[in-house]
Structures are given as C-alpha cells and as structure tokens.
LUMNU-57329 format. One record per residue (C-alpha): residue in one letter; x, y, z. Coordinates in nm, 2 decimals. Example, Ala and Ser with C-alpha at 12.3 -4.5 7.8 and 13.67 -1.06 7.14 Angstrom:
2
{res->A&c1->1.23&c2->-0.45&c3->0.78}
{res->S&c1->1.37&c2->-0.11&c3->0.71}
// end
This chain:
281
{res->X&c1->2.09&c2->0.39&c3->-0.46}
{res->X&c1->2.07&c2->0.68&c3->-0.66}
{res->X&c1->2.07&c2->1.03&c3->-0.62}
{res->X&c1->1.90&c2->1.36&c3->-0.72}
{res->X&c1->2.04&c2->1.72&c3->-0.74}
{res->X&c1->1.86&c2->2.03&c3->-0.62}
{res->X&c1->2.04&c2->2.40&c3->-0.62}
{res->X&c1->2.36&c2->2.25&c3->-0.58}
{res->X&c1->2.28&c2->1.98&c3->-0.31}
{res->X&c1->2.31&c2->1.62&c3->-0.37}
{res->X&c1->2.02&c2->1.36&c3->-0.20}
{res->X&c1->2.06&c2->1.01&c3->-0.17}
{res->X&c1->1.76&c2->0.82&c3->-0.30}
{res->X&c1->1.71&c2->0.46&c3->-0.28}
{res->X&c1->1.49&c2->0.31&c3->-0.53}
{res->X&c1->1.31&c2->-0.03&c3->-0.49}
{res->X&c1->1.04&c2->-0.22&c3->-0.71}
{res->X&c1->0.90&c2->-0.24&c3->-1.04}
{res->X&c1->1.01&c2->0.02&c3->-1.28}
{res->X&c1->0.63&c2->0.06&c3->-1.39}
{res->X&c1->0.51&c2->0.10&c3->-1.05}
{res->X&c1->0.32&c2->0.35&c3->-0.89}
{res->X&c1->0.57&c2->0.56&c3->-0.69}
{res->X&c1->0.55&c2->0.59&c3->-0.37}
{res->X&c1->0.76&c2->0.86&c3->-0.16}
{res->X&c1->0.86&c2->0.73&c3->0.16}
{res->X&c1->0.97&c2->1.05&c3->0.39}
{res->X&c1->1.16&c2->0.97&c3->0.75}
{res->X&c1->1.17&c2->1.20&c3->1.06}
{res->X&c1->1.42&c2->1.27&c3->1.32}
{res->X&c1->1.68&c2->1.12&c3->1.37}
{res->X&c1->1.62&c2->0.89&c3->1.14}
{res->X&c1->1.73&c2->0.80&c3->0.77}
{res->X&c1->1.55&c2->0.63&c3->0.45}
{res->X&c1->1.66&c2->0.30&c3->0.63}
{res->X&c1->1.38&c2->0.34&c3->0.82}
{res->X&c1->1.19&c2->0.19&c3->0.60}
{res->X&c1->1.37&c2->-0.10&c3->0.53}
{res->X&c1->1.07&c2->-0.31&c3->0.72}
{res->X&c1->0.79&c2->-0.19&c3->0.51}
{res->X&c1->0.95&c2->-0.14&c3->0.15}
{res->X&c1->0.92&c2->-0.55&c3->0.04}
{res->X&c1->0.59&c2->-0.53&c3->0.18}
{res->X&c1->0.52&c2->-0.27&c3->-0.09}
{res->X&c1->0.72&c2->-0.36&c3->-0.36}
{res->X&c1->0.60&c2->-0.68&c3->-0.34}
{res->X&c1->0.27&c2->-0.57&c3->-0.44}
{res->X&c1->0.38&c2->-0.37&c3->-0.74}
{res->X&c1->0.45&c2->0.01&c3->-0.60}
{res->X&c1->0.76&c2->0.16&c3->-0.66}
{res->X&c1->0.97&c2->0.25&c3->-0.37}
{res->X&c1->1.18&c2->0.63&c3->-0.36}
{res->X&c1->1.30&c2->0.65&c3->0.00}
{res->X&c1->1.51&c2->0.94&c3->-0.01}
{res->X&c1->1.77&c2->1.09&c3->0.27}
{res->X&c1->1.64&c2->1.41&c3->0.33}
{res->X&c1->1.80&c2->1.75&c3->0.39}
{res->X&c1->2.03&c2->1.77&c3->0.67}
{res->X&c1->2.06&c2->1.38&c3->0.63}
{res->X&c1->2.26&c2->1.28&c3->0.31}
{res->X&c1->2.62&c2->1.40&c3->0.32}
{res->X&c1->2.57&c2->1.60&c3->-0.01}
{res->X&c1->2.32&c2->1.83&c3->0.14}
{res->X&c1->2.37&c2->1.97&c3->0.46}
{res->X&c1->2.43&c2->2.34&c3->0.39}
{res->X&c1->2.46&c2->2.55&c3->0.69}
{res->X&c1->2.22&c2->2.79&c3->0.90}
{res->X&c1->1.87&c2->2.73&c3->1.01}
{res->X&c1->1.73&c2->2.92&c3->0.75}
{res->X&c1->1.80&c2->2.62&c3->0.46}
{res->X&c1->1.57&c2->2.43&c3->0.65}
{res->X&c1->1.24&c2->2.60&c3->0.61}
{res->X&c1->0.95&c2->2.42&c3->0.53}
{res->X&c1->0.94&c2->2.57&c3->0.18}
{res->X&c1->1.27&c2->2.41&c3->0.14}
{res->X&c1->1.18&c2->2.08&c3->0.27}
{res->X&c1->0.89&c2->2.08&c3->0.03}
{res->X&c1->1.11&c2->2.18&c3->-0.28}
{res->X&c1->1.35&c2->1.88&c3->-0.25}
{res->X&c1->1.09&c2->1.65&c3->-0.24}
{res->X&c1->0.92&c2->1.80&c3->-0.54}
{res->X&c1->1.29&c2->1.78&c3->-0.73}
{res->X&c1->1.22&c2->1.39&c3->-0.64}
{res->X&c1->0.87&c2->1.37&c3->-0.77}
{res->X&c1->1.07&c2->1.55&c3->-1.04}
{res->X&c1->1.40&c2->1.35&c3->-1.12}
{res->X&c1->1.22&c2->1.00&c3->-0.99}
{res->X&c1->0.84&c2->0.97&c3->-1.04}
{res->X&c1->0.77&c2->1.12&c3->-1.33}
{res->X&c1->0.66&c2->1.47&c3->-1.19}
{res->X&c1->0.37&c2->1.31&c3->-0.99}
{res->X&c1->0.08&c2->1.19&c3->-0.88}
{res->X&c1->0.27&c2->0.99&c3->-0.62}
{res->X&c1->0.19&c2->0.85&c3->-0.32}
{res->X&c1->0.35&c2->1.03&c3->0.01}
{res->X&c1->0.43&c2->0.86&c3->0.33}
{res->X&c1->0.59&c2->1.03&c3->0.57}
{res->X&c1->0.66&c2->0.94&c3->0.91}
{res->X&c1->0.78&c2->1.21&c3->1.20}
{res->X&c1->0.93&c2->1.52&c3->1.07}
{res->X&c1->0.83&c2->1.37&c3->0.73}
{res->X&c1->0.48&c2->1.38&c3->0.79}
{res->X&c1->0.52&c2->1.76&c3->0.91}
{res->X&c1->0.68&c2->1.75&c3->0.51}
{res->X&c1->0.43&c2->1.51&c3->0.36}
{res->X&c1->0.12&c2->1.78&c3->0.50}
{res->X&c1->0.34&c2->2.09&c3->0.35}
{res->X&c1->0.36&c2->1.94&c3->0.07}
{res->X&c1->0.01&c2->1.78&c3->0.01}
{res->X&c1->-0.16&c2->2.13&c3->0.12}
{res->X&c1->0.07&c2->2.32&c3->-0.12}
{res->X&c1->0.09&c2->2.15&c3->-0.41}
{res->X&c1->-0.21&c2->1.87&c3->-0.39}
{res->X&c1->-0.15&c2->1.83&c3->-0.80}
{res->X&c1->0.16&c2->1.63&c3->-0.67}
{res->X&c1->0.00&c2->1.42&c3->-0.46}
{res->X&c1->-0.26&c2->1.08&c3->-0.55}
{res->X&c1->-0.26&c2->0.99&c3->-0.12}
{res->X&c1->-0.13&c2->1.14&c3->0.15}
{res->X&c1->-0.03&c2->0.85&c3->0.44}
{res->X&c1->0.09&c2->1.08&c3->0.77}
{res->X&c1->0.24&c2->0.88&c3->1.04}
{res->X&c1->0.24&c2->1.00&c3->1.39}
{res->X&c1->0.24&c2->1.36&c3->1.33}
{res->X&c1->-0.08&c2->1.57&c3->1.30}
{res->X&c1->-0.21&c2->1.90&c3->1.03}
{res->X&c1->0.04&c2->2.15&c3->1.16}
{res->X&c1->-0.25&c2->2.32&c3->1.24}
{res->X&c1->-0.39&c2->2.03&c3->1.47}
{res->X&c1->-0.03&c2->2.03&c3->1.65}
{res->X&c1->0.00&c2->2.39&c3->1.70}
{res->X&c1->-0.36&c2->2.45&c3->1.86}
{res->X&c1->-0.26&c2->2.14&c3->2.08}
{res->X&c1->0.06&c2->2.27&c3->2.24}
{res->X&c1->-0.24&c2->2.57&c3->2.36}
{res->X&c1->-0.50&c2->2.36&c3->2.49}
{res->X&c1->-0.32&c2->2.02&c3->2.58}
{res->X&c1->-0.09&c2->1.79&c3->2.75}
{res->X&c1->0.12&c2->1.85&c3->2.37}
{res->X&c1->0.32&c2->2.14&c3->2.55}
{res->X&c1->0.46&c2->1.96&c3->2.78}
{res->X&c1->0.53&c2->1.63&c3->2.58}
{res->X&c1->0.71&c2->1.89&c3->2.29}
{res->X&c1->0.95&c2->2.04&c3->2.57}
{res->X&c1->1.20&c2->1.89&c3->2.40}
{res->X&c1->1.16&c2->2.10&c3->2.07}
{res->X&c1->1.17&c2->2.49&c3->2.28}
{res->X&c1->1.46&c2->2.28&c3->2.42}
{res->X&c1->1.64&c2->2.24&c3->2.05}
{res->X&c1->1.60&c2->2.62&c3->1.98}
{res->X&c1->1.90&c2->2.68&c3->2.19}
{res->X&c1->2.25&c2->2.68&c3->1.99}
{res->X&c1->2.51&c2->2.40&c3->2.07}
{res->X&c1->2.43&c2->2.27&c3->2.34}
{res->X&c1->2.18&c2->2.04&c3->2.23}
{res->X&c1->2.41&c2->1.88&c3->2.03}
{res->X&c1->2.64&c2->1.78&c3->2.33}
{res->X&c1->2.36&c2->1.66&c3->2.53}
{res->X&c1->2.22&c2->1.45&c3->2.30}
{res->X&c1->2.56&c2->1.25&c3->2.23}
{res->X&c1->2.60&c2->1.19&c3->2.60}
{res->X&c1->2.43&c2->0.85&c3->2.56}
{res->X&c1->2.19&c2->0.89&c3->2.24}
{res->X&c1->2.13&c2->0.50&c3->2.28}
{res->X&c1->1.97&c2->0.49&c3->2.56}
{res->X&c1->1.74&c2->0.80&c3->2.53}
{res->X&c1->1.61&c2->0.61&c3->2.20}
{res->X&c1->1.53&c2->0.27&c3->2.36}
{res->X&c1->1.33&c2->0.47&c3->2.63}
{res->X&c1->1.12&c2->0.61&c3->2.35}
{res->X&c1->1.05&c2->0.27&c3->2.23}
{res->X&c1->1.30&c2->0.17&c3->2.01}
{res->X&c1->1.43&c2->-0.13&c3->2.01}
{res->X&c1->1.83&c2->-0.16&c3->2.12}
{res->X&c1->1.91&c2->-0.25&c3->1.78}
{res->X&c1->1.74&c2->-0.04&c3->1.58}
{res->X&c1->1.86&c2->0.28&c3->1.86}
{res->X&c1->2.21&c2->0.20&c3->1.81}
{res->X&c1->2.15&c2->0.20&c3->1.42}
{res->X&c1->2.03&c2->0.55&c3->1.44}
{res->X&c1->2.32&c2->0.65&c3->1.67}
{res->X&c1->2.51&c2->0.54&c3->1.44}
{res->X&c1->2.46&c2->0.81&c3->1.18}
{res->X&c1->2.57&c2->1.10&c3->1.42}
{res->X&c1->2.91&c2->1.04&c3->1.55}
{res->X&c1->2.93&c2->1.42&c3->1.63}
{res->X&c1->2.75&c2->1.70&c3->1.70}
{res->X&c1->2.89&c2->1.83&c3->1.32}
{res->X&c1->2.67&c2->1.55&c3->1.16}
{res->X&c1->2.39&c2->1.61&c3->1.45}
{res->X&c1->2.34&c2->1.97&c3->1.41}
{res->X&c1->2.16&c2->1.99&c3->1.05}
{res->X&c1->1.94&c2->1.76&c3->1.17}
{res->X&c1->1.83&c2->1.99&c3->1.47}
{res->X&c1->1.81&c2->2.29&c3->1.23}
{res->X&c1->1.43&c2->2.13&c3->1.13}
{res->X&c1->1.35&c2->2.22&c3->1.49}
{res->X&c1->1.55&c2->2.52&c3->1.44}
{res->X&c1->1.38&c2->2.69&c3->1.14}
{res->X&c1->1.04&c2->2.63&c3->1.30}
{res->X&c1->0.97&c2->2.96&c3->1.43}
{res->X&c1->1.04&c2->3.05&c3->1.06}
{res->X&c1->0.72&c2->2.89&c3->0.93}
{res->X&c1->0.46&c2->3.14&c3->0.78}
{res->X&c1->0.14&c2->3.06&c3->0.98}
{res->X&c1->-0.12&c2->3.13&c3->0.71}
{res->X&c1->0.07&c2->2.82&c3->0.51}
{res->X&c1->0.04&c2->2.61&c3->0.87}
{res->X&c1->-0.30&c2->2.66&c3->0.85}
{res->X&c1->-0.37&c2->2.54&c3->0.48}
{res->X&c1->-0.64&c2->2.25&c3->0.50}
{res->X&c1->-0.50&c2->1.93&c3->0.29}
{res->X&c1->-0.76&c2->1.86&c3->0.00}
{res->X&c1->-0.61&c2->1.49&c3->-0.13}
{res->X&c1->-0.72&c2->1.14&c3->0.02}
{res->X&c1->-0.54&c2->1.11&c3->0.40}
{res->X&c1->-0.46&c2->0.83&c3->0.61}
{res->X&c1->-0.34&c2->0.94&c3->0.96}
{res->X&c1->-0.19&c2->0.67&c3->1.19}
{res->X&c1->-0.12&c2->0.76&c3->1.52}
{res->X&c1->-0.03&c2->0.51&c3->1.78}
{res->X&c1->-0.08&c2->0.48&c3->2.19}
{res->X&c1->0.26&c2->0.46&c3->2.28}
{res->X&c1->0.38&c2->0.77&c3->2.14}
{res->X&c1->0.57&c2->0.97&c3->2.37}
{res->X&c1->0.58&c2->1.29&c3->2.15}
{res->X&c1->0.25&c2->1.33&c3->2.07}
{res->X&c1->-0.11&c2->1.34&c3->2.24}
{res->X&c1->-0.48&c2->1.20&c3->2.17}
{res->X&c1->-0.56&c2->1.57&c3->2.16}
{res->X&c1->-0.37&c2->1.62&c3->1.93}
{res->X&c1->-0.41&c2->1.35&c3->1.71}
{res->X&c1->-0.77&c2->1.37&c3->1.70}
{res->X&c1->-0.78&c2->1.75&c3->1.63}
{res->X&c1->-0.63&c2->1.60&c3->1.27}
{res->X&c1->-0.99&c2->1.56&c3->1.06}
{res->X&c1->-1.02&c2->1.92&c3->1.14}
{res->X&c1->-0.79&c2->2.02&c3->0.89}
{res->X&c1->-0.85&c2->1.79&c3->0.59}
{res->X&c1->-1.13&c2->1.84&c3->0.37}
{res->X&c1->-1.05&c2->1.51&c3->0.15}
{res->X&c1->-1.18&c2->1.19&c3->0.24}
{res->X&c1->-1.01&c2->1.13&c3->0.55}
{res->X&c1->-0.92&c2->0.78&c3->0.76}
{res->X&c1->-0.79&c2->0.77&c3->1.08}
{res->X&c1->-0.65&c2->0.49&c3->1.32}
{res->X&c1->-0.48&c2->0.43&c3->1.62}
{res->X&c1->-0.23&c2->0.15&c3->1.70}
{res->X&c1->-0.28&c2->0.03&c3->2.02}
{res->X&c1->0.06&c2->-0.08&c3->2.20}
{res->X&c1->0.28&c2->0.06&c3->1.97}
{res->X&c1->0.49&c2->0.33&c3->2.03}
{res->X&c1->0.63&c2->0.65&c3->1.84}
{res->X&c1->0.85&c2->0.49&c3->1.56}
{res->X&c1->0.56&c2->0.34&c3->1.40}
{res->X&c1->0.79&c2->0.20&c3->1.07}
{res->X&c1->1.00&c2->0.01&c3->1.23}
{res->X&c1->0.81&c2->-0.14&c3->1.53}
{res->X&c1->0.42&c2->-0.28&c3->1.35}
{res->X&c1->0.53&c2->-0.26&c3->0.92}
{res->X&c1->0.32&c2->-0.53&c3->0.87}
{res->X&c1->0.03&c2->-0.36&c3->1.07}
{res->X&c1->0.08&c2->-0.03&c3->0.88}
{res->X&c1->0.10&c2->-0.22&c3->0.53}
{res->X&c1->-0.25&c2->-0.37&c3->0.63}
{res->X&c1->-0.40&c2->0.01&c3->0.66}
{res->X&c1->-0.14&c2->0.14&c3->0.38}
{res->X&c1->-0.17&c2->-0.11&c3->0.09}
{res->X&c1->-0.61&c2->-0.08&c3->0.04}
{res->X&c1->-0.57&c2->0.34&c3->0.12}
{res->X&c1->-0.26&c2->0.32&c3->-0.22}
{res->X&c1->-0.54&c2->0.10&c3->-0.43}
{res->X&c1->-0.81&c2->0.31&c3->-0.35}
{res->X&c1->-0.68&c2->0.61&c3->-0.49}
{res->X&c1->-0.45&c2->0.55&c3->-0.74}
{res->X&c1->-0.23&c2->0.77&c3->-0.94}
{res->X&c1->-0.41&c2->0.77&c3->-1.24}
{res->X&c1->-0.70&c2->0.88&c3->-1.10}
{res->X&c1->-0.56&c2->1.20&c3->-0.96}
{res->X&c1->-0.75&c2->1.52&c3->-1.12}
{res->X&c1->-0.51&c2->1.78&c3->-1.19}
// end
C-alpha cells in the first residue's frame, strides 16, 4: 500500500504487478473499498497490467472532509486524476470502475478522454442513460433507495440496524457482506460515504450529458437489483467510441466479487485491444 495526496487529503492506493505495466485504475462503489477487487487483481497482474486500486473519497481515513459539497463529481474526478498523476505516469491508463466508480470512471472518461486508453464500466450506465431511465422505466422505483439517502441522519441509523443482512439480499455472499460491514462501525464512518448520493443533485446536467469518446466496455448483469435492462441498454446511446456491451446472466449487482474470472474473460482482450500506447492525445 501506498498513498497519494490531493489538497490536503490523503488516499490509500494499493499497487500490484509489474512496475512496467500498463496501469490500470480499478475504481469501487458503494459501500465498498479497493478490496473489492482483490478477486480480479492476480487475474490481471498476472498477465502483465499494473494494478492502482485506490480507496476513494469518503473511504480512506485521510480523506473524508465534511459536507456534501466535497463530493461532487468534479471532485471525484480530480482525485483520480492526482492518481493518474502520482501513480501512472499522468495517463493513458485503463479505468475500471465498478458502482459509484463507474458513475466516476464515465466523468472522467467524458471529461478528460486524454486520460483514458479504455474505459471498462461495471453495472452502472452513461449518466445520461440512468437519468432518462428513472423517467421512462422501472429505474425509479429500483433507485428509491437514493431519494431515500438525500435525507440527513437518519439513513445512517437505518442502515446499521443490520447492514449484513441487507447486503446478502442483494447478492452478496455472507462473507464478503460482513467484510463490507466491517468498514462502517458507525454512522461517523458511514456518512461520507452517503454524501456521493448526497452531492448528486449538485451535478451540472450539461456535464451528465457529455457523450464518452474512448473505447467502452459496459457489463451489466441480470441479477442486479439496482439497475434495469432499460437502463442498461440506453448505454450505446451515449458513447461515440467503439463500444461493447454484455450481460451476465445469473449474476447479481456486485459483479467483482461474484464472476472475476468471467469479467477477466471480457476485460483482459478489451485492455490488449487498445492499449496505452496507442492512445492519441
């Protein structure tokens, strides 16, 4: 482990594989940490890539400043550039994101596309996709949770009730739920992590709607419980790259952690297809 600094906050990076790999930045959702990748990082390192798994605002100790505003988009996007930065050479690099690290991983990509070689988004649409969604889908309803989040404080409580068991109900296994329990003993440690949700009606909607230029994969799988087919397959709209997309049948949201070997399969030919050295800037 090793860790980066960024306007006074400290992130906790952990770095895997050969030093002359090409990087690839591995970005987790909620409420999850960079040890959600811990299934799928030997699968890449073992084929050469460079790992930088990094705990992301709100998530490593060092960095969780206070009020929803820190954790706008734009913000969310910065630190991972200060990683590109610090930790892969100031890009290309590969982004993976998975979650609330997609929703980072398309920010970022749309934004700043010089950064990015491939963009792999796990689970979560284009903003753009999701948003038109929640209008003309089921996506409302299965997002209830996030209008739910807005309030102050007393998410926190509820969700420490018995965080265990809401996880396993969204497909993840026992062990794996109680490891991401673990991390939030409180609702002091909980509550930057629901500022994400917090700052969303702080995101500017002309940036939401940004197409995303660089080579995409989108995985989305059947099981997920937080987002829909519609949604999903609204995605190609909003890339104007060349653009794969696939569906895991039987597996649920937490794609990382319940089919790694099934994502490396789709991951591993998308990172050799477009390498970092053939990114134009």
């Amino acid at each position: 482990m090793t860790t980066i600094d960024r306007d006074g906050l400290v992130f906790d990076v952990f770095e895997n594989g050969p030093a002359d790999g090409e990087p690839v930045v591995l970005l987790h959702g909620f409420p999850q940490h960079a040890d959600s990748w811990d299934a799928l990082t030997p699968l890449l390192t073992a084929q050469g890539y460079r790992v930088l798994a990094m705990n992301q605002r709100g998530y490593s100790p060092g960095a969780r400043p206070r009020g929803r505003r820190a954790y706008r988009i734009e913000e969310l996007v910065a630190d991972v550039l200060a990683l590109i930065d610090a930790r892969g050479g100031g890009g290309p690099v590969h982004v993976v994101g998975h979650d609330w690290g997609a929703a980072v991983a398309w920010a970022l990509t749309a934004a700043h596309p010089e950064r990015v070689a491939s963009l792999t988004a796990l689970s979560v649409p284009h903003p753009a996709a999701f948003l038109t969604a929640m209008l003309t889908s089921v996506q409302a309803l299965k997002s209830w949770y996030m209008f739910a989040f807005q309030l102050p404080w007393l998410p926190e409580r509820l969700l420490l009730i018995n965080p265990v068991r809401s996880l396993i109900r969204t497909g993840l296994s026992p062990e794996r739920a109680r490891r991401e329990a673990a991390w939030f003993p409180d609702a002091k440690s909980l509550r930057p992590a629901l500022h994400w949700y917090r700052a969303m009606p702080l995101v500017n909607p002309r940036a939401a709607r940004t197409p995303v230029r660089r080579p995409t994969l989108f995985v989305w799988s059947d099981g997920d419980v937080a987002i829909s087919r519609q949604a999903a397959q609204r995605c190609a709209r909003h890339v104007q790259g060349p653009y794969t997309f696939v569906t895991l049948p039987g597996v649920s949201h937490w794609i990382p952690d319940q089919a790694p070997t099934e994502l490396a399969t789709l991951l591993l030919p998308h990172l050799r297809r477009w390498p970092t050295t053939s990114t134009a800037s």
